[in-house]
Each structure stands twice: as structure tokens, then as C-alpha cells.
C-alpha positions, 0 to 999 in steps of 0.5 A: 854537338851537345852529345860529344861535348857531354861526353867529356862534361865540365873538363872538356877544356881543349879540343884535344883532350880526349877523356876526363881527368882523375881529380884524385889527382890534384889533390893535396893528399892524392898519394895516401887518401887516393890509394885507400879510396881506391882499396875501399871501393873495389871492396864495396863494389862486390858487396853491392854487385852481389846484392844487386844481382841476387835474383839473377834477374838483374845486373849492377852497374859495377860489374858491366861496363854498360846496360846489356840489352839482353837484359830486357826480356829477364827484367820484363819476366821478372815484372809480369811475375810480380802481378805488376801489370795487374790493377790493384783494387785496394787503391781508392781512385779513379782508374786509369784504363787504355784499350790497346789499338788491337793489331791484326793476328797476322801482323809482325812488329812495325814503327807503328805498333812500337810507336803506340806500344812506347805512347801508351806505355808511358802513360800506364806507367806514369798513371800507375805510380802515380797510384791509380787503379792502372788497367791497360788491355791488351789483343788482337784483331781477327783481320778477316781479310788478311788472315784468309788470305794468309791462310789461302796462299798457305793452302794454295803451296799445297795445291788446295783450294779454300773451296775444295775444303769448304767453310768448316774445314777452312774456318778449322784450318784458320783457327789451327793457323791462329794457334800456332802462329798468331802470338807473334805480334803479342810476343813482339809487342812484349818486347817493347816494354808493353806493362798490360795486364795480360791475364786480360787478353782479348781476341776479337773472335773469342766467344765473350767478344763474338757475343758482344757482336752478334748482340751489337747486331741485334739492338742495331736492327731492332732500333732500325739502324741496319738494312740490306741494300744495293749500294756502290761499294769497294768491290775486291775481284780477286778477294771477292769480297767488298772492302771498308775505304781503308782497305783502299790505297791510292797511287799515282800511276802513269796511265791512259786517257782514250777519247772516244765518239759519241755520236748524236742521235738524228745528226749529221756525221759531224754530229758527235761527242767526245767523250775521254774516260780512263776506263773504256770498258765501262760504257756498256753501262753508260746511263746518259752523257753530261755538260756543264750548261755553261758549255757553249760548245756542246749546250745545242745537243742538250735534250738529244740522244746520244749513241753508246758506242759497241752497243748495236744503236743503244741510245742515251739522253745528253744532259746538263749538269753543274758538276761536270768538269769543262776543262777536264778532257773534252769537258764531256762526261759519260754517266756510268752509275754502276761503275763509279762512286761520283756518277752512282750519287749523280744518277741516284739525284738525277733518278737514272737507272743504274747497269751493272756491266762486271761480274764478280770476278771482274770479267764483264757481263751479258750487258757487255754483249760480244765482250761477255765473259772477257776479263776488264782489262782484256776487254778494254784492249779488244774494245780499243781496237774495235772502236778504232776499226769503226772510226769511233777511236779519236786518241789516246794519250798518256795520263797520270791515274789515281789508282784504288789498289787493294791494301791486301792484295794490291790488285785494281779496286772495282766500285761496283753496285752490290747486295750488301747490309748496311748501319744508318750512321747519321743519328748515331753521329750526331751523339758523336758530335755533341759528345765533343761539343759538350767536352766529354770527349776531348780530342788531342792534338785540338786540330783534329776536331775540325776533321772529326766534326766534318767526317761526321757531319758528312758521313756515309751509311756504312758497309759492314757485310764482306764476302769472306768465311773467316770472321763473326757470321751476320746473324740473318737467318733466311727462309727456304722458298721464300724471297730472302729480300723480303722474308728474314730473321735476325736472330742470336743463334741458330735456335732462337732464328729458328724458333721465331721462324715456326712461329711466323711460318710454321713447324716445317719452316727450314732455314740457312744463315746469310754466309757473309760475315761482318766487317772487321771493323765492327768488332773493334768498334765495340772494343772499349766495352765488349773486352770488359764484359759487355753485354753484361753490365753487371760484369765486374771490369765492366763497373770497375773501369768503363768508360775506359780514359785514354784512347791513343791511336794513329790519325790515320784511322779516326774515321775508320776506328775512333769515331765508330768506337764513340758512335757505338759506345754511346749507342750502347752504353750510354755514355762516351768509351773513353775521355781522351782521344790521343793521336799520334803522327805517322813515323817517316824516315830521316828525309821525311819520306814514308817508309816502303820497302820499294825504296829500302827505307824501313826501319825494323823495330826488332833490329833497332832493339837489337843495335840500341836498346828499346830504351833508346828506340822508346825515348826517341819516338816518344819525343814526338809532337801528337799528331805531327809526324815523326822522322826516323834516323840511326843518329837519333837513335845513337845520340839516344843509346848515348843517352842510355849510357850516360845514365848507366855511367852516372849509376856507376860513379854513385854506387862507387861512391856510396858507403858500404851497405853495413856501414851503418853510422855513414848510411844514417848520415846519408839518411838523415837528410830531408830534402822536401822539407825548407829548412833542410834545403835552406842549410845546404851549400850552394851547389847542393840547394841548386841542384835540389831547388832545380830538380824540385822544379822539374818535378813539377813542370815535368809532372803538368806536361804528363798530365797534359800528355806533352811527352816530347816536353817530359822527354826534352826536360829530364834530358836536359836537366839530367845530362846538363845540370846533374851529370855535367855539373853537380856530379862534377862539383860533388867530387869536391865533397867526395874527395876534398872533403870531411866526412859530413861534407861527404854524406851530404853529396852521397845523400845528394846524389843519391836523392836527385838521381832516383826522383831521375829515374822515376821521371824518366822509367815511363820513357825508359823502364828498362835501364830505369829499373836496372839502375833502381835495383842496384841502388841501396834501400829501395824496397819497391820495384821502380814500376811500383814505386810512388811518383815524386811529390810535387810543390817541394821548396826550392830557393830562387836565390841558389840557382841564380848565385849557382848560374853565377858560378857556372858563367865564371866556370866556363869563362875560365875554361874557355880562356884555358882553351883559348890560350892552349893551356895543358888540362892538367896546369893549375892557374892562378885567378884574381876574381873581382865581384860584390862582397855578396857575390864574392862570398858565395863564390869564395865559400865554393871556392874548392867546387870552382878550382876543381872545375877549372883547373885553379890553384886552389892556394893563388885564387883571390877575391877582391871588389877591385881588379889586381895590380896585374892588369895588362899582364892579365886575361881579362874575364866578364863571366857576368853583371858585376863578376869578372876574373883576371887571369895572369898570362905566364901563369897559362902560356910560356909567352916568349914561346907562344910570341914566337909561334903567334907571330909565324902563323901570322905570317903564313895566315897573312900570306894566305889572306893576299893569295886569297885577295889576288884572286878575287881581285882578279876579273878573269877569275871572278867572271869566268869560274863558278859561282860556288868556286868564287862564292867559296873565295870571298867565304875564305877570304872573310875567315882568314881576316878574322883570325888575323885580326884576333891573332894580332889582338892576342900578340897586342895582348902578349905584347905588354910583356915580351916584344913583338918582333917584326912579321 
């Protein structure tokens, strides 16, 4: 609503007007000063059009009618030409620097990335106005998983196998498939207005990086924090690799629950345990079989032996143990350490011993026996079917999973024991805590704390080897003949390993490098530092701007990436990689559901730029609150686009009202004005002192909220203030200077608008720069660019006084608008009014007596002030707009009243009709018992609605009444 009704802005007076009416029209001297007015700016527009477009890069707002989304991608050249991502170094402050969350090489354009893209932005472009040293870095992650896999399925369209190619060869086919194709993601990145310093770009395989890795490794292991070990892991068959807790998503899948027969050792055939697992396969690793020790049914077979089904008599302990589940399934559980994350901790606390019955591929083992060789899920059909031949099977029965799914290639995850190399987390969490603890660190939204205190405080070793080719190699050496366990060289090339080998084991030593390469995750942890120079603390970046200040990032991955990113900064470097950490929601659809393409709900970027403007898609993602999440829909984005144009119309109507650029003694006018300063502020005229005083104040409030990182606030009040007090009002108000006035009157509102409308633009560039920057370049005497222009003062004088006469004057305005819509009267009819106020109040209102006129259709000659009502009255429409402000507007000014007695009086004939038609059917008990309750409900609803417009049309025929005779209904 507010959208629609800004649109028409303060001469919206009736539903069916359709657009704003010139006020050239209404004035005394429209005919003569309207035409050479008109003359006089068509001439200036090309003067200014020509100027504004001089370097082909941008477009005057008085040549296109709205802001071409084409333009964009010019204005963005246009910037990175000018070395304005750049920091500049002769500023003497305190840098501000953001790492960019790197996106993975293979990536394409999702509301992720342009939801971090938009947040980081606006902080960028806010900090570097507001003079600081600004360094946003950018790149891109070598995803080792999701590049491999790319770069196999391209390999396998032309029948080849990456083992047929070999590791060098397939690496050299990756790199070439890097090169050709991952610039997309930075390419698309550009197209949301991303202002980062790309003469820094960084890819987390480039030689400074990858030494930053190796190096991390090193220091890591000689301080004791890295080991090899067996361990449960996220085991991928078809990747063959292990994969990180994030690379696993859970579903909710339909399923099957199988009950099976334990029987007891010794016992009797009615001697047995019913155990119900989800995944049959596994109890040829069975270790023991658990119940709660509360369990009555099941506490005498404690202490005995259990035989595993399938296994030729195998037999393993029952035992008890508190954390079994008696209400899950039979309340009876089998122990297979080797195969689930739950029972590997259990058996490891309970010092059983661990079976392995998978291979690497997922088909089952020796341990298997007659199942050996046999895919898992193949075999837990076959396994069914033989226990239900033995008489072993009890049911099956439908149940609902949660499903480990492989993020990258969706198939089944296997938690399986595996020879893997692993970071002692604990101590380097506990510097973690205490950065937060101690406020160096400070987590935004606050909430998160809770979460990141308990993640760390219950952390896990961490996995960093995978089983790929395509990554940073771990820089292990191993010993030819020689137990790899046992005798190994960790080491930062080839040659120093094999120099520290001889020395341990002698000139003929040989030695080959562990094949596995390192989680992904490792690099980024090193992010903030290794993009900056790191080793190498003498590096310039390196002293100039770390610790980096802002990290913005998704909630989603605090865990995975924030918190190791603070653990290895501090580690390293001795202090916390950033001051802030900002975190952002998830970005939902318009139900509130997340985005898949199974239901046809995502929102591509690229195509909402194309539609809406990035400004548009900006604007609305960045009126978010940090980490709520944030749903996504066509109709913000229009009313947003709207918001775009809005903008563009308001630069149009200054430029057009502005004076030509060689009219020297009118720009001096213009010009001569100082508006920070009191005594300038104090000598305005009321409605020029509110607008100022109004945007001085939101220059402050808007200024905390960035500072606060509160953008849905600094988004929501330049909105406001924007489209409802400057476009809706002061515009609106100006055009009684501009076309009513003398010529200082006229300099005074040019210098106005031009003054709140550019401190506008600089408000809002960070969420907008697009349109910002466009309009900016069209405007007269700006010599910087807006993106490099200096951020408005704060603490500029206001007058509290002005905004509360000028919120007077509004309140009469709208009162007196919306008698005219009340009472139907033509836009274009000038009424008379009586206003009746305080000689104070008077005599501010009656100064702007031309402003009020304008807005709402007065006859300028027949408006009237007085402390006292006029003699009229009855023949009057009454107005209270305020304490003490009130206006009488007479009724034959506004209406033909016999005419409008006339029609008032049929239509409150037929309403009435209505009312009975209505009242009969609900008085009727057949009606009322037998229809639906929404069909009655609607009724009485109806019913309700028509009384009340009775009762005012018979209010307003009262009224009338005074003066022409009511007839008979």
C-alpha cells in the first residue's frame, strides 16, 4: 500500500485519480511563465545530458526515462579502472579489511554468494567513505571434492578414467579446466557490485597459499598437534575418500526397520534377543549386544553370550549400558563400532574391539564370509532373505531414516574406521574460547556465542587427510621398507624430506610421499593470513592489515570455517584474524521453505538482475536481520525496483529544475548556502528547516546503525525518510518556490534539494551504488566519484521546533485531502478553507500558506485564519488535524449539494435494501443451521459492513441536510 500510494505522493486525492497533476496549472500566471519555463528546460536538459554522458559511461536521468540495468556492468569497468577497490595508503587510519568467504572454482551464482556479496559490500563502501584504508580480498576455493568430480564426469563423456590418466596427468587436466573455466564464479561475483581489490586476488592452490599450507602443517606436527590414526570417519564409496561433517547432508527417507534373532548362548529356543537395526549388513561386525540395566525384560541375560546371526556360531557378550534406548525398537542393541559413530565411542569406553566388515568401495569384506565381496546393499537383501529361511527374521517394518547423503554426489554415506591424519583441536579451542571470553572477538548476532562456546568446548580431533588427487599433497614422506606407522618424515618439500632421511637412515634411504591431500578446509582456515603474505610477517599486507576486522559469513558454517579460522589464527599469528564475526541467515523462498530445485522454488541471481536490477535484489537481501533468515519474493523485489525508480524520477525532476551549468550568478546563489552551519538552518523557511533538521538527524541515526552493522535499520530509515518526507513531501512543497516564487525563493529550494538529495545518495550507495553513482554523475559540482566521495557529517544542527510545526502543517494537509476524497471533489477544484489555530500556530501556517494551497487544492485568495470558527459552521466540514488546529471547509465549495442530496439519498435506499436482504437470512434458522460456517460467517460479516456505511451516509445526508432538504427514502 505504501508503494501504490507513493507513486501518486501528496496529490493522491481519490481513489481514481490516476497520476499527479501539473502545478504550473494552478498558477496565476501559468500561461506566460509555464511556456518559457517549459522552453527554458528543455534547453537545459541537453546541456546537462551532454555533460552527464561525456565519458560514455554514464546516462543522464534526463534522457532515459528509467535507470538501464545495462548500465551496471560500464559503471562497474568504469570503477575498477579508476583503481578505486584499491586501498589508498596515504590515509592515516585504522584499516578496514574483510576477507571474502571464498566460493569454490566450480561454483555458479546462487542467493548465497549474492547475499554475502550485498553484506560485505555495504560494509566496504560504507567504511571507504568513510576514509579509511579499505582492503576487501577476494577468491576462490580449490574444492577438491567438487572439482575432481567435475573434472572425472568430463573425463568419463569421453570414455576415460582418471586412473587411466594417472595423478599428474589428471592433476594437469584439472589445472587446464581451472583456467578455462573457473572465472566464472569471480566473473558473476562482479556482477553484484562486489568494490574488492582484485589486483589481490588469491586461489587457495596458488604457490603463496599452498606454502602457507604446507608450512601450517609443519609447525602443527612439530608442536605435537597432528597425528595419524584409525578413527570413525565420514567414509564417501564412490568418491573414496573420507569427507568433513559438512560435506554430509541428512534426509528424512522412508525406510526399513528389520527385526532380527539374537539367540542366547546355552539357552533354551526360547532363549533369544530381538534386536531391530536399519542396517542388517552390519552385524558381521557385531562386538556385543547392549540393554539399559533397568530393563527387566532382558536384565537375567546379562553377563551371557549372544550368537551373531550368519556368522557359523560367532559368539558375543550381552551387555548393559545406560545409554541404550528401551523404547526404541525392542530396546535392544547391537554394537557394531566399526560401522556407526554412537557404537565406535561406546565400544572405545567400554574397551571392545572394533571389526571392520566394508571395504573401501562398499562392498563387504572377508569378515563377511559367504557375503564377501557382495555390494551393502545387495547384501542386506541376500542376508534378509537367509535369515528368513533359518527362521532368524522376526519382521520388518516401514520406518522413517535419517539418511548421511554425500553433499557432492548424493550417495549413501558409510561411517567406517580409517587410517586417517588428524589435528588435536582441544588446546587450540581453548584460545578460541578465551578470545571471545576476553571481547576480542565479538560475535554478531550475540546469540551464536552460546553455540560457538558449546562446539568448541565439545570439539572433536579433526579429520584433515582425503583420498583425492586434486588438492594441497600432505607433506609426509615415508620410508621404503620400513613400517609407514612408525618411520616417517614430515618435511616442506621433497628435498628437504629427503635430506632429513639420509640423515636418520643413510645415503641409499628412498622415499614417496603420503597420496593424500588435505582437506579443503585447511586452506581456508588459514584464509585471513596466508592471502596476506603469511608465513612471511614482514610482508607488506601482512603488517599493513592483519588482523583483518570484519568476518561475514552464513551461520551455517561457524563450525566448519569461522571457528577453525580463529583456532589457527591465533595458533599462528598470535593474535584473533578479525574483530567481528557477522552472520547472516539462510535465504528462504516466499513461504519460508529453503530453496531446492526438486520443488522448483530457486531464485537465480542472474535472472533477478536481469528483471530488477541488482540495486533492487541488493537492497531487498540486505533488509535482513543478522542471522534470521530471510524469505524471498517477486513482490519485494518489484516494490524495491520501484524503490530504484522512485529515486531516478526525483534525480529527473531536480536536474530539470535546476539552473543551467553557465548561469554562473544563479549557481552562486545555489552555492552560497550552508546548511551545517545554525544560522544558516535558522533563517529557512519552515519547510526547508524540516526537511534539513529531518535529514540531519537521519544522518546520525543511519550513520550508528552501520557502525552497528544494523542494515535492515539503515535500509528501512533512508527508505522512509526518502520516499515519505523528501519525494512525498518537500519535493512536493518545493514546487511552491520553484513555480510560485521570486528568484531567491527559487535558489533556496534548488539549493535544498540538491543538498538532501546528495547526502541521500551517499546514504544509500553502500546498498545501492549502482543508480547512486549514475544519479551522482548527472548531478552539477560533484567532482568525486560518489564511491570515493566523504560520508556526511554527523552532529549537523537541527531545529526540533520546525519538525514539529512542519508535522502540524502535514496533519492539516492530509486532513483536507481526505475531506476532498470523502466528499469526491475533482482534483483539479480549488476550495475554499477557514483554518483556526493560536496566533502561533496561525502564523507559521499562514507564512506557508502557498506550500499548504499547493497541497491540497486551496484557493489561494479564500484561505482564512482566524482563533475562532467562522460564521458558516453548519454549512461546513468540520476538520480537527491537530491540539488546537482545526479547519472549516465549506460544503458548496466542494459538492453541488442538492445533486449529491440526490444521489446519497438512492444509494441509501438500495444499501438499505441490501442490509434487510442480509438480516433476513440470518434471521432465518434454516439458513443459519444448515449452510457452512465460512457462508454464515460471510453473512453476518456483510451484514456489519453495510450498517456502517448506512450509518455514515445518513451522517453525511445529516450534514448536508443543514442546507438542502433531505427527501423521504
Amino acid at each position: 500500500m505504501l508503494l501504490q500510494m507513493a507513486f501518486s505522493g501528496p496529490y493522491f486525492l481519490h481513489p481514481s485519480s490516476a497520476s499527479r497533476l501539473n502545478p504550473l496549472l494552478f498558477t496565476k500566471h501559468r500561461r506566460s511563465f509555464g511556456l518559457s519555463r517549459f522552453r527554458f528546460r528543455r534547453l537545459h536538459q541537453r546541456q546537462l545530458a551532454v555533460a552527464a554522458s561525456a565519458n560514455g559511461v554514464f546516462t543522464s536521468p534526463e534522457i532515459a526515462k528509467t535507470f538501464d540495468f545495462a548500465s551496471e556492468e560500464r559503471i562497474y569497468k568504469w570503477w575498477e579502472s579508476q583503481g578505486y577497490f584499491r586501498p589508498h595508503h596515504d590515509q592515516d587510519t585504522v584499516p578496514f579489511v574483510i576477507s571474502m568467504p571464498p566460493p569454490n572454482v566450480t561454483g555458479s551464482l546462487h542467493m548465497g554468494h549474492a547475499m554475502f556479496v550485498t553484506l560485505e559490500d555495504i560494509m566496504v563502501r560504507y567504511n571507504r567513505m568513510k576514509g579509511r584504508p579499505t582492503l576487501w580480498l577476494p577468491g576462490t576455493d580449490h574444492a577438491g571434492i567438487a572439482t575432481q568430480l567435475v573434472v572425472e564426469r568430463m573425463l568419463a563423456s569421453e570414455g576415460i578414467k582418471r586412473v587411466e590418466l594417472g595423478r599428474d596427468e589428471f592433476t594437469k587436466r584439472v589445472w587446464e579446466w581451472k583456467e578455462k573455466y573457473g572465472g566464472t564464479i569471480t566473473n558473476q561475483i562482479k556482477r553484484l557490485g562486489a568494490s574488492c581489490d582484485w589486483t589481490k586476488e588469491h586461489f587457495t592452490l596458488d604457490d603463496q597459499l599452498s606454502r602457507a599450507v604446507i608450512e601450517a602443517f609443519v609447525r602443527l606436527h612439530e608442536r605435537g598437534l597432528i597425528y595419524q590414526g584409525s578413527y570413525m570417519v565420514n567414509w564417501s564409496p564412490n568418491l573414496q575418500t573420507a569427507v568433513s561433517d559438512l560435506e554430509v547432508e541428512y534426509s528424512e527417507e522412508s525406510g526399513t526397520l528389520y527385526h532380527i534373532k539374537y539367540r542366547v548362548a546355552g539357552g533354551s529356543s526360547s532363549d533369544y534377543l530381538t534386536v531391530a537395526t536399519t542396517r542388517p549388513e552390519t552385524l558381521f561386525g557385531d562386538v556385543a549386544i547392549a540393554v539399559h540395566p533397568q530393563d527387566d525384560r532382558y536384565s537375567k541375560y546379562v553377563g551371557m553370550m549372544a550368537i551373531v546371526p550368519m556368522t557359523y556360531g560367532r559368539h558375543v557378550p550381552i551387555i548393559s549400558d545406560k545409554n541404550v534406548d528401551k523404547d526404541f525398537g525392542t530396546g535392544v542393541l547391537k554394537i557394531s563400532p566399526g560401522h556407526d559413530h554412537n557404537d565406535y565411542l561406546l565400544a572405545r569406553k567400554l574397551g571392545l574391539p572394533i571389526l571392520n566388515v566394508m571395504n573401501k568401495d562398499g562392498t563387504l569384506n572377508k569378515v563377511a564370509g559367504l557375503y564377501c565381496g557382495l555390494d551393502r546393499f545387495e547384501a542386506r537383501k541376500k542376508l534378509w532373505a537367509d535369515l528368513e529361511e533359518t527362521g532368524l527374521a522376526v519382521k520388518k517394518e516401514a520406518h522413517t531414516l535419517r539418511v548421511p547423503r554425500s553433499q557432492r554426489g548424493g550417495e549413501i554415506i558409510e561411517p567406517l574406521v580409517s587410517k586417517q591424519w588428524f589435528v588435536t583441536m582441544e588446546p587450540l579451542a581453548e584460545k578460541a574460547l578465551r578470545a571471545v571470553e576476553k571481547g576480542e572477538l565479538t560475535i554478531i548476532p550475540e546469540r551464536f556465542e552460546k553455540i560457538y562456546n558449546h562446539w568448541l568446548s565439545n570439539i572433536k580431533d579433526w579429520c584433515i587427510s582425503r583420498q583425492l588427487w586434486w588438492g594441497h599433497r600432505i607433506p609426509v614422506w615415508y620410508i621404503v621398507g620400513r613400517n609407514p606407522e612408525e618411520d616417517y618424515i614430515v618435511a616442506r618439500n621433497a628435498d628437504e624430506a629427503l635430506e632429513q632421511a639420509q640423515k636418520k637412515y643413510g645415503k641409499g634411504v628412498e622415499i614417496y610421499q603420503d597420496p593424500d591431500v588435505l582437506d579443503t578446509w585447511f586452506s581456508s582456515a588459514l584464509w585471513p593470513f596466508s592471502t596476506l603474505g603469511w608465513p612471511d610477517e614482514t610482508a607488506e599486507d601482512f603488517k599493513r592489515f592483519y588482523p583483518t576486522t570484519m568476518l561475514e559469513t552464513g551461520h551455517d558454517i561457524l563450525f566448519f570455517w569461522v571457528a577453525r579460522m580463529v583456532m589457527m589464527g591465533i595458533e599462528f599469528t598470535g593474535t584473533v584474524p578479525f574483530s567481528y564475526i557477522y552472520l547472516h541467515g539462510l535465504i528462504r523462498d516466499s513461504q519460508g521453505r529453503k530453496m531446492s530445485k526438486t520443488l522448483g522454488n530457486v531464485i537465480d541471481p542472474l535472472d533477478t538482475i536481469k528483471e530488477f536490477g541488482t540495486d533492487a535484489l541488493r537492497f531487498t537481501l540486505a533488509l535482513g536481520t543478522a542471522g534470521q533468515d530471510l524469505n524471498l519474493s517477486t513482490e519485494r523485489l518489484t516494490s524495491n525496483k520501484a524503490f530504484t525508480n522512485k529515486l531516478w524520477n526525483a534525480g529527473k525532476f531536480i536536474l530539470q529544475n535546476l539552473p543551467t551549468q553557465n548561469d554562473s550568478q544563479s549557481w552562486d546563489s545555489i552555492l552560497s548556502f550552508e546548511f551545517e552551519k545554525d544560522d544558516c538552518l535558522l533563517k529557512l523557511p519552515l519547510p526547508e528547516c524540516w526537511i534539513v533538521s529531518e535529514l540531519h538527524s537521519l544522518i546520525d541515526v543511519v550513520t550508528v546503525s552501520y557502525d552497528k552493522f544494523f542494515f535492515g535499520d539503515v535500509g528501512r530509515d533512508v527508505y522512509n525518510f526518502f520516499w515519505g518526507d523528501f519525494a512525498d513531501w518537500y519535493i512536493e512543497a518545493s514546487k511552491a518556490r520553484l513555480y510560485q516564487s521570486g528568484a531567491d525563493s527559487v535558489a533556496l529550494a534548488q539549493a535544498v534539494l540538491l543538498y538532501v538529495f546528495k547526502n541521500i545518495l551517499k546514504l544509500l550507495h553502500p546498498f545501492m551504488p549502482f543508480v547512486t553513482e549514475e544519479l551522482w554523475q548527472a548531478l552539477p559540482n560533484c567532482k568525486d566519484a560518489l564511491i570515493i566521495s566523504r560520508w556526511p557529517q554527523i552532529s549537523l544542527p537541527r531545529q526540533a521546533s520546525a519538525v514539529k510545526k512542519f508535522e502540524n502543517l502535514k496533519l492539516l494537509t492530509k486532513a483536507i485531502r481526505n475531506a476532498r476524497a470523502e466528499y469526491s471533489v475533482e482534483p483539479a477544484k480549488r476550495i475554499s478553507a477557514s483554518i483556526v489555530a493560536s496566533e502561533e500556530v496561525n502564523q507559521y501556517i499562514s507564512e506557508e500558506k502557498e506550500v499548504l494551497a499547493l497541497l491540497t487544492r486551496l484557493d489561494l485568495h479564500n484561505v482564512h485564519f482566524a482563533n475562532s470558527p467562522p460564521g458558516n459552521v453548519d454549512q461546513s466540514v468540520h476538520l480537527v488535524a491537530g491540539e488546537g488546529l482545526e479547519a472549516y471547509l465549506p460544503l458548496a465549495d466542494m459538492v453541488d449539494i442538492s445533486a449529491e442530496v440526490q444521489r446519497l439519498s438512492k444509494r441509501l435506499t438500495k444499501m438499505k435494501i441490501e442490509y434487510d436482504g442480509f438480516i433476513a437470512r440470518l434471521s432465518s434458522p434454516s439458513f443459519v443451521e444448515k449452510a457452512p460456517e465460512d457462508i454464515v460467517r460471510g453473512v453476518r460479516e456483510k451484514a456489519e459492513e453495510a450498517k456502517e456505511k448506512i450509518a455514515l451516509t445518513e451522517k453525511r445526508l445529516s450534514l448536508l441536510g443543514s442546507t438542502v432538504p433531505v427527501p423521504d427514502c
